[in-house]
MARSE-16093 format. One record per residue (C-alpha): residue number from 1; x, y, z. Coordinates in Angstrom, 3 decimals. Example, Ala and Ser with C-alpha at 12.3 -4.5 7.8 and 13.67 -1.06 7.14 Angstrom:
> 1; 12.300; -4.500; 7.800
> 2; 13.670; -1.060; 7.140
***
This chain:
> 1; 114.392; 18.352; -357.633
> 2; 113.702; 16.901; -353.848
> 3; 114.042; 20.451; -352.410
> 4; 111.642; 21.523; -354.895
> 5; 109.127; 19.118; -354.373
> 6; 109.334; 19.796; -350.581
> 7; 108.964; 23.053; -350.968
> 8; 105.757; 22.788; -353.313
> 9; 104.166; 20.281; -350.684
> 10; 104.738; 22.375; -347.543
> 11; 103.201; 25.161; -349.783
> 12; 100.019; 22.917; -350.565
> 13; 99.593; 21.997; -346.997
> 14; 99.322; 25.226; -346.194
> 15; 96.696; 26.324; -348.569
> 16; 94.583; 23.599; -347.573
> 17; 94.908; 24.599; -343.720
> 18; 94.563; 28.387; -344.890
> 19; 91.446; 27.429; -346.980
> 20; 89.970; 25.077; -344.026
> 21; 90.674; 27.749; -341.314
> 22; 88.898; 30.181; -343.562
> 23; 85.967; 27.659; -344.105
> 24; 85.553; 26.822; -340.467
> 25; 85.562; 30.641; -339.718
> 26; 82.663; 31.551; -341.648
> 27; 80.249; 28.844; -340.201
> 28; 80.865; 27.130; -343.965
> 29; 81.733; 23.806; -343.110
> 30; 79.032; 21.770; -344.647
> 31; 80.532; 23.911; -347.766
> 32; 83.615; 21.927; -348.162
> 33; 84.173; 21.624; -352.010
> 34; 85.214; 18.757; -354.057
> 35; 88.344; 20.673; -354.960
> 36; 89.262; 21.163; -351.230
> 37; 88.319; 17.417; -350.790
> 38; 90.675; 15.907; -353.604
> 39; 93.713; 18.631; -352.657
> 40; 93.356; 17.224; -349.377
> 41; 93.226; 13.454; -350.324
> 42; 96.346; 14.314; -352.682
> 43; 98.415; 16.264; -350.168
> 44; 97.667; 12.794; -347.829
> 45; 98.935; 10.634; -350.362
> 46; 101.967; 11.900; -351.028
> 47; 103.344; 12.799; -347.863
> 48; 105.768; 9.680; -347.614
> 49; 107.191; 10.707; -351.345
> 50; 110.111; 13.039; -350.737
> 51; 110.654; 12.191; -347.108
> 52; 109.922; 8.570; -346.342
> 53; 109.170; 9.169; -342.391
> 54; 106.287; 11.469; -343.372
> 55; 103.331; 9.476; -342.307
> 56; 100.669; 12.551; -342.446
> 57; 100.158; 11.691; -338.901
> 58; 98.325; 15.021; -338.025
> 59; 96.976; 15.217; -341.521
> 60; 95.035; 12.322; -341.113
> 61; 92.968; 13.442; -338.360
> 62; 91.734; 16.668; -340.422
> 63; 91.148; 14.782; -343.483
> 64; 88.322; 12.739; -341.201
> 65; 87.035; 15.727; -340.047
> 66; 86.905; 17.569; -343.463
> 67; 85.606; 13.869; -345.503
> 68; 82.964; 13.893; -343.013
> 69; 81.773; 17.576; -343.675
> 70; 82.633; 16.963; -347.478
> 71; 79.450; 14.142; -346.575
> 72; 76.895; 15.632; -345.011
> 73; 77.012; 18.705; -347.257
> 74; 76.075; 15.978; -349.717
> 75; 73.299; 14.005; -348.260
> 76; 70.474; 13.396; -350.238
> 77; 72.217; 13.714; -353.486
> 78; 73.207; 10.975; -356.266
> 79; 77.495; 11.343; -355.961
> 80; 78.638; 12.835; -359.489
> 81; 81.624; 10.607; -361.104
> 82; 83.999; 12.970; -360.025
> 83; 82.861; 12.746; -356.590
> 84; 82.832; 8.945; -356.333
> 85; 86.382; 9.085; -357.707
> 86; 87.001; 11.714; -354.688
> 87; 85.410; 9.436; -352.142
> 88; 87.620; 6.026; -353.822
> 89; 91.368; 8.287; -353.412
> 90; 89.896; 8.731; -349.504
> 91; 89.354; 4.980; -348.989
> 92; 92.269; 3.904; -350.348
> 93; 94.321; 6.595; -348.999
> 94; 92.984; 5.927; -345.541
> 95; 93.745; 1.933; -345.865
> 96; 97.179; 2.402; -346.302
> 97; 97.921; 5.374; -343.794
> 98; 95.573; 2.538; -341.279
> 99; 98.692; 0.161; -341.156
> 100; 101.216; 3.463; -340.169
> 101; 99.665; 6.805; -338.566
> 102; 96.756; 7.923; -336.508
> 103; 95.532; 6.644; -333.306
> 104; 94.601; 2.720; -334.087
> 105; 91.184; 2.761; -331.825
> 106; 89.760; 6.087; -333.366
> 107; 90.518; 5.085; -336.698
> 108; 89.084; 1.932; -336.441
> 109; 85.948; 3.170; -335.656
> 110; 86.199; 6.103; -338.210
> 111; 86.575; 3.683; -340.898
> 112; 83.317; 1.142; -339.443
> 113; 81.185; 4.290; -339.508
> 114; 82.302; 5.112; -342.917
> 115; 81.375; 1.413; -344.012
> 116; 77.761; 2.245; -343.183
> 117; 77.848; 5.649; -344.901
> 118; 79.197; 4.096; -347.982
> 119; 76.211; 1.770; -348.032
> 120; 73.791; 4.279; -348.416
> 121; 75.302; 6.288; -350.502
> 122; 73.878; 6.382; -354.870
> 123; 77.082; 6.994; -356.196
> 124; 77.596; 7.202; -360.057
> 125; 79.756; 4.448; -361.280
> 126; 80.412; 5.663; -364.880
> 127; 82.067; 8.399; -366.778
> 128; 78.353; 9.078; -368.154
> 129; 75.959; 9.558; -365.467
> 130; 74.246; 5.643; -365.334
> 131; 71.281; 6.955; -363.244
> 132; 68.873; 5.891; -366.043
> 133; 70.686; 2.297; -366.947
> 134; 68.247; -0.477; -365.162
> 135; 70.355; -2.050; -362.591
> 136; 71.069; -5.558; -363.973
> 137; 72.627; -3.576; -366.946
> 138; 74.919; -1.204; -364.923
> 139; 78.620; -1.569; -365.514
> 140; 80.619; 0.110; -363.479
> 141; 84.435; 1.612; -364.449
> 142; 87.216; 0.663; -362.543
> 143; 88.351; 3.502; -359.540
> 144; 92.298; 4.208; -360.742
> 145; 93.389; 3.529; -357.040
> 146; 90.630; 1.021; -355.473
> 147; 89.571; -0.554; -358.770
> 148; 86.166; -2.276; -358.226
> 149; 85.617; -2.761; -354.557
> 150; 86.025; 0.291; -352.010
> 151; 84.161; -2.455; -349.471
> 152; 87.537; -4.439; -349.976
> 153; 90.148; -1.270; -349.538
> 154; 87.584; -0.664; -345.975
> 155; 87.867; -4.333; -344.955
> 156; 91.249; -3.898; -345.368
> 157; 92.795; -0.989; -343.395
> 158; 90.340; -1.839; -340.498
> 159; 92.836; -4.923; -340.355
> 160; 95.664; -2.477; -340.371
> 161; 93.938; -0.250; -337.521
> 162; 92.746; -3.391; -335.103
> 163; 96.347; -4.976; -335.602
> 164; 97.972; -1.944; -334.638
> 165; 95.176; -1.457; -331.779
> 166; 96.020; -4.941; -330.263
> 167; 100.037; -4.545; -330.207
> 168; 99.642; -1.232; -328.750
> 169; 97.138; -2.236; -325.898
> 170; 96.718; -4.344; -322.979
> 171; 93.442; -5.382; -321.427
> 172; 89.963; -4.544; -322.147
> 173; 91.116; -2.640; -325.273
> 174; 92.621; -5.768; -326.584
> 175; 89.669; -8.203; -325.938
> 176; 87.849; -5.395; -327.910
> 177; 90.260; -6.045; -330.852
> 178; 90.056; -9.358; -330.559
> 179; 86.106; -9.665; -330.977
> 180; 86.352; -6.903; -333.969
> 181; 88.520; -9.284; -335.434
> 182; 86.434; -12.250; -335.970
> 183; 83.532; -9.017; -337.550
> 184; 86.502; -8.420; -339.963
> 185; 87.422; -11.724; -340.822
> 186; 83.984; -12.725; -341.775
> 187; 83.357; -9.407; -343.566
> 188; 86.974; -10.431; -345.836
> 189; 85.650; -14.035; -346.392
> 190; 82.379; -12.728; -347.417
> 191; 83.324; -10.639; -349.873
> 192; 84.870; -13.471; -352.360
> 193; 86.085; -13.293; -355.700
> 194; 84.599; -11.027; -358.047
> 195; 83.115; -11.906; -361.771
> 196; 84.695; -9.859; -364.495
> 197; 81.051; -9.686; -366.468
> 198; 79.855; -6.438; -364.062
> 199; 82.678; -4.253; -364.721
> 200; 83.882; -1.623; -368.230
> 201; 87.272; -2.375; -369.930
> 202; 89.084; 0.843; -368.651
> 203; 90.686; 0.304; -372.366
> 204; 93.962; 0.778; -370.956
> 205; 96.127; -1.955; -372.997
> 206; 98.976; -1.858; -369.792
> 207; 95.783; -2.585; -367.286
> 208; 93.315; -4.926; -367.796
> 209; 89.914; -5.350; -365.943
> 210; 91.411; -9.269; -365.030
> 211; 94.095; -7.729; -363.537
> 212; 92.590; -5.029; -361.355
> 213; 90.538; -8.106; -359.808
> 214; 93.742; -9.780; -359.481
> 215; 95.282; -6.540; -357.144
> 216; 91.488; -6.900; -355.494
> 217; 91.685; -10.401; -354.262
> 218; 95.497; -10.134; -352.905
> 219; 94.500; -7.245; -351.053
> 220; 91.272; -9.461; -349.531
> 221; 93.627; -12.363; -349.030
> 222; 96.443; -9.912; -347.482
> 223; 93.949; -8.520; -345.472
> 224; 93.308; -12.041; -343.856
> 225; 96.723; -13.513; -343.490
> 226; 97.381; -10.511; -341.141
> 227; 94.374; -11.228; -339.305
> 228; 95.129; -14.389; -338.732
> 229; 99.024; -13.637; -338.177
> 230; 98.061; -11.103; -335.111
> 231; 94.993; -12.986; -333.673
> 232; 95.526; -16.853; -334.158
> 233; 92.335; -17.800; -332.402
> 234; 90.540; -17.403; -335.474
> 235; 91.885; -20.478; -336.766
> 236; 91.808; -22.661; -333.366
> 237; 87.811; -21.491; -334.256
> 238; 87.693; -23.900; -337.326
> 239; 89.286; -26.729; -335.381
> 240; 86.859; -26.602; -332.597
> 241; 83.034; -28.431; -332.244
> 242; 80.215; -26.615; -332.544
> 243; 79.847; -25.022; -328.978
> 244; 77.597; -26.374; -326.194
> 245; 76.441; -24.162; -322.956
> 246; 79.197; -26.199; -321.408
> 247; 82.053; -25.335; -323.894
> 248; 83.505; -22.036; -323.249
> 249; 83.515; -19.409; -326.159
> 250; 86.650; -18.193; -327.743
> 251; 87.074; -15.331; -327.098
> 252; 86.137; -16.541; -322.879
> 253; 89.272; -18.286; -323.407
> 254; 93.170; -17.768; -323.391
> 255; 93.450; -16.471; -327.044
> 256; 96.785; -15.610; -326.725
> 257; 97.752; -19.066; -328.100
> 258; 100.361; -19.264; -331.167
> 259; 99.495; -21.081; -334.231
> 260; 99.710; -24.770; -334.187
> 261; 102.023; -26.653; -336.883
> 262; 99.446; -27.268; -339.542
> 263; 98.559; -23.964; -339.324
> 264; 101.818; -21.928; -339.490
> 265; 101.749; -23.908; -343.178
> 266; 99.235; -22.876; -344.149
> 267; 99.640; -19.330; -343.545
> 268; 102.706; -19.347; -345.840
> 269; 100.900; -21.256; -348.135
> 270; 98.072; -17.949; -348.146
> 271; 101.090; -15.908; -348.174
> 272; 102.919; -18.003; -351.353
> 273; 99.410; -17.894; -353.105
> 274; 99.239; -13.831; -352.670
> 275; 102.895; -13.582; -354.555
> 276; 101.621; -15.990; -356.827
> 277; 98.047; -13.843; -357.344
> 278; 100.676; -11.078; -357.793
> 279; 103.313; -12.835; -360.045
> 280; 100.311; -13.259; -362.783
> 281; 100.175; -9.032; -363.005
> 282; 103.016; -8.398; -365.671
> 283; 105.443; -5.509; -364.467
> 284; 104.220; -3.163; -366.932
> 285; 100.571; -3.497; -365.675
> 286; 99.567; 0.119; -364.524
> 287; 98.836; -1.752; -360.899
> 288; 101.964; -2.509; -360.242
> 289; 101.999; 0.635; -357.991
> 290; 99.266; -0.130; -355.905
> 291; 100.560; -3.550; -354.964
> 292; 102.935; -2.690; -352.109
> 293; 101.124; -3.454; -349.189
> 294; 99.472; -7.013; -350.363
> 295; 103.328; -7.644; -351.020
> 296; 104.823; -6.688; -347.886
> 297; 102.261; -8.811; -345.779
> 298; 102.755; -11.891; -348.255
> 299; 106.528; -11.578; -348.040
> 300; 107.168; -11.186; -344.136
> 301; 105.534; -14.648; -344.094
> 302; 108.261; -16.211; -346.296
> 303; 109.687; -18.551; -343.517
> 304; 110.052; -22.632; -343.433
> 305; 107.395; -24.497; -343.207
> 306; 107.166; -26.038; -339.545
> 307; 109.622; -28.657; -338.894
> 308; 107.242; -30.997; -337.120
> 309; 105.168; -31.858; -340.063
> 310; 104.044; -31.544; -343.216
> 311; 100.606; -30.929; -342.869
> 312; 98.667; -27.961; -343.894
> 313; 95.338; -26.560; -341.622
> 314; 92.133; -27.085; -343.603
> 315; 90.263; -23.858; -343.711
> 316; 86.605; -25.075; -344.503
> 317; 85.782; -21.078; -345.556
> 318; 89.183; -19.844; -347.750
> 319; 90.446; -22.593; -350.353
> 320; 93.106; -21.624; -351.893
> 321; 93.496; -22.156; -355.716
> 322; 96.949; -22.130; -357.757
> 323; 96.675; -18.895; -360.353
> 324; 97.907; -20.123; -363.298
> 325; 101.595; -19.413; -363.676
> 326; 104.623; -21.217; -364.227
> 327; 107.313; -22.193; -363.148
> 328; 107.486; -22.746; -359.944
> 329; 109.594; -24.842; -357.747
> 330; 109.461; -28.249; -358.727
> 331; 109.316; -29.265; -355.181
> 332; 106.770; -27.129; -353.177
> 333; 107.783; -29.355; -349.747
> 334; 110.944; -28.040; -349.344
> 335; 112.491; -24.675; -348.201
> 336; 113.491; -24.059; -352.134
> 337; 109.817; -22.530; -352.142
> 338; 110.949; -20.135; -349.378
> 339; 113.841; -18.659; -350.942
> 340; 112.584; -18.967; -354.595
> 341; 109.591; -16.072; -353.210
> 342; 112.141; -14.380; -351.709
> 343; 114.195; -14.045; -354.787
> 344; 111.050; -13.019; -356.500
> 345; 110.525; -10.969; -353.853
> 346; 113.482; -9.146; -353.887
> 347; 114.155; -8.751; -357.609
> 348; 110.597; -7.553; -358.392
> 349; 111.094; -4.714; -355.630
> 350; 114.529; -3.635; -356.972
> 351; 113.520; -3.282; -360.555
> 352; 109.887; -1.257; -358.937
> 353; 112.080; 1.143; -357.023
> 354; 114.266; 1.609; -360.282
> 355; 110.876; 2.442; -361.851
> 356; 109.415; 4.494; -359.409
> 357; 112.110; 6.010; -357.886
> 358; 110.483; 6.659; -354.284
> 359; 111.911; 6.317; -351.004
> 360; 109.129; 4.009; -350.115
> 361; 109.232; 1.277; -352.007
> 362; 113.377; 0.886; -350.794
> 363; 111.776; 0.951; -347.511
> 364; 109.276; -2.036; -347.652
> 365; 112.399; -4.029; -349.277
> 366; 114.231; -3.149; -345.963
> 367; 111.527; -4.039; -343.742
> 368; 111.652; -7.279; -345.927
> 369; 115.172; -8.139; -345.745
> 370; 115.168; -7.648; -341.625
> 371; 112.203; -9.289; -341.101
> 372; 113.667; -12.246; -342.978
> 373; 116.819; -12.238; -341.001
> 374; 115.336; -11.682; -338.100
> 375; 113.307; -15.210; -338.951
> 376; 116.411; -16.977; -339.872
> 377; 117.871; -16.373; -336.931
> 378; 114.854; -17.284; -334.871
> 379; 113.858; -20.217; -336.380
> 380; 117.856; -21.800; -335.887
> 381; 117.238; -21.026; -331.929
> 382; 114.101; -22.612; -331.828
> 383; 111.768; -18.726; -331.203
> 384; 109.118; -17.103; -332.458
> 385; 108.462; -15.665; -335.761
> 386; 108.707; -11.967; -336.422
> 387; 105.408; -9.640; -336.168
> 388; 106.572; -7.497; -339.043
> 389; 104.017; -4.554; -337.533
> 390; 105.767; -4.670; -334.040
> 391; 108.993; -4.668; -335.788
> 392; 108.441; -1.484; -337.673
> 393; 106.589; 0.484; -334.603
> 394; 109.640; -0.296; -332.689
> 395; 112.344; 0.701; -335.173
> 396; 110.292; 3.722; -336.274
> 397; 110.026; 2.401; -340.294
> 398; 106.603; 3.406; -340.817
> 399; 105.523; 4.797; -344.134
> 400; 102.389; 4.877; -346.465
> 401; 102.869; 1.395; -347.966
> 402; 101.761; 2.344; -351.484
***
C-alpha cells in the first residue's frame, strides 16, 4: 500500500510540473486553472503522508509562484465557491508548511502580501452564489480545512515563518523579526473570539459550527503563546509605563531577556487553556485532524510552574476563560496539572495515530515526549526551557504538522 501511494504521488508531481512547464512555455501563465491550482494545493498537503521527512520544501516555492498567477488571472472577478474553497486549502496548507519548509524571510513576506490580497478580494462564501443576499444577512459556510477565518490560518503561519526567521538569524534580520512580531501579536489579539450567529450549520452531526470556532480560537491562542515563547519582550511591554522621550523603546533595548516568573505561569496557563479549548472537541469531531499544530505548541509548554512563586502575569489584552469541561485536577497549583495534560496529551495522540494511521501524527508525539524530557532534565539543573522549534531544526524532525 505505501509503495503504491509513493508511486501515485511522484506520478502527480510530475504532471503538475509537466502541466506548469507546458503553461509557462506558451506565455499562458495568467491561464493557470482551478484544477491545476487545487492538484497543486493537494500534492502540497500530502507530501509528509507516506514519508514523514517530506516537507515539500521545493514545492512550496512553485505553489507561490503558481497561487500568485492563479490571482491575477482572476482580478476583477467575484471568486466562485469552488475557488474560495481553492484559495482556503492554500492558506491553510501554507500555515502549516510556515512552521517546517521554505526560506522563513521570503515566506514571511509572501504570506503579508497575501493578507492584503485577501482583503480585496469578493469571494463567495456559500454553496449558492450569495452575491444578491444584503450583507447583514450573509452567512457564510464553514471552509473544511480553515473553517471560518482564513485571516486566523494567515496570522498564524506568519508566527511560524518570523519564529523560524529569528532562530535562524543574527543581527539586523532578527531586529526585523522582532518588530514584525509585535504587527503579529496585535493582528492575533485583534482578531478575538468569533459569534456563532454569522456562520451555516455545515449539518455535519460529527462537526458542529461551535466546534470549528473552538479549533479557530486554539489556533489564535497557539499562534500567540509561540509568539510570546520566541520573543518575550512582548510581555515585559505590558509591565512597562507608558513611554516618555526619555524612556527608551523596546525594541531600542536588550530584548533578548527571558520571561520573568509570573510570566513563565502564565504561559502554561495559555498553554493548559489551549488543551482545555481542545479537550471540549469530542474525538469523533471531524476536526480532530486539523488540530495538530495548536496541540503541539500547547503541549511543549507542559513544564512546572516557576518555583519562585505562584503568581501569574496579568495580560490586560488576552484573559483567559476556563471552557467548560470537567474534571480537572482538583489542585491547579501543583505539578499534578503538568502531568495530568501530559497524560491527556499523550493518550489523545496515541488513540489519533491509531485513527489516522500517518507517520505524522507519531512524529509530533515524539517531538512531545523529548521536548518534555529534555525539560525535566533542565528544570532539576536549574536551565532553560526547551524551544521546541530549535529542537526540531536541529534534529531534522520537521514535518507538515497537520
Amino acid at each position: 500500500m505505501r509503495v503504491k501511494a509513493l508511486h501515485l504521488q511522484t506520478e502527480a508531481f510530475s504532471a503538475v510540473r509537466d502541466e506548469i512547464g507546458t503553461l509557462m512555455s506558451a506565455g499562458g501563465g495568467f491561464g493557470v486553472s482551478d484544477e491545476l491550482m487545487l492538484s497543486s494545493i493537494f500534492a502540497g498537503l500530502t507530501s509528509a503522508w507516506y514519508d514523514v521527512n517530506d516537507i515539500g520544501q521545493s514545492h512550496v516555492f512553485g505553489s507561490q509562484v503558481l497561487l500568485s498567477l492563479w490571482l491575477m488571472g482572476r482580478v476583477g472577478q467575484r471568486l466562485s465557491y469552488q475557488q474560495t474553497f481553492i484559495l482556503g486549502a492554500y492558506v491553510y496548507w501554507f500555515m502549516i508548511s510556515s512552521f517546517a519548509a521554505g526560506d522563513p524571510w521570503q515566506s514571511f513576506c509572501y504570506q503579508e502580501a497575501l493578507q492584503g490580497t485577501l482583503a480585496t478580494l469578493d469571494m463567495c462564501r456559500d454553496v449558492v452564489d450569495d452575491e444578491d443576499v444584503p450583507e447583514g444577512e450573509s452567512k457564510v459556510y464553514p471552509h473544511p480545512l480553515t473553517g471560518f477565518s482564513n485571516e486566523v490560518c494567515l496570522a498564524v503561519g506568519k508566527v511560524g515563518s518570523l519564529c523560524r526567521l529569528y532562530y535562524n538569524s543574527t543581527g539586523d534580520r532578527r531586529d526585523v523579526a522582532k518588530k514584525k512580531a509585535r504587527i503579529s501579536e496585535q493582528e492575533l489579539l485583534d482578531l478575538g473570539v468569533f459569534e456563532s450567529e454569522n456562520f451555516h450549520d455545515p449539518q455535519d452531526p460529527k462537526t458542529t459550527v461551535e466546534e470549528i470556532l473552538s479549533v479557530r480560537e486554539a489556533y489564535r491562542l497557539a499562534g500567540l503563546l509561540q509568539l510570546y515563547d520566541t520573543f518575550p519582550y512582548l510581555l515585559h511591554h505590558y509591565s512597562q509605563p507608558s513611554p516618555s522621550p526619555e524612556t527608551p523603546s523596546p525594541e531600542s533595548e536588550s530584548l533578548e531577556q527571558t520571561h520573568s516568573p509570573a510570566q513563565h505561569n502564565f504561559l502554561l496557563a495559555l498553554a493548559i487553556h489551549i488543551l482545555r479549548i481542545l479537550a471540549t472537541i469530542p474525538p469523533s469531531s471531524g476536526t480532530r485532524v486539523l488540530q495538530g499544530l495548536p496541540a503541539l505548541i500547547a503541549a511543549t509548554w507542559l513544564v512546572d510552574p516557576h518555583p519562585s512563586t505562584a503568581d501569574i502575569f496579568d495580560h490586560s489584552q488576552l484573559h483567559l476563560t476556563t471552557p467548560p469541561f470537567p474534571p480537572f485536577p482538583s489542585d491547579e497549583s501543583t505539578a499534578s496539572q503538568k502531568q495530568y495534560w501530559r497524560d491527556r496529551v499523550r493518550d489523545g495522540l496515541r488513540k489519533h495515530d491509531e485513527y489516522v494511521g500517518l507517520q505524522q501524527v507519531s512524529r509530533v508525539l515524539n517531538i512531545v515526549e523529548e521536548v518534555w524530557r529534555l525539560d525535566d532534565s533542565r528544570s532539576q539543573g536549574g536551565g532553560e526551557k526547551c524551544k521546541w522549534m530549535v529542537f526540531v531544526a536541529r534534529k531534522g524532525l520537521q514535518t507538515l504538522y497537520g
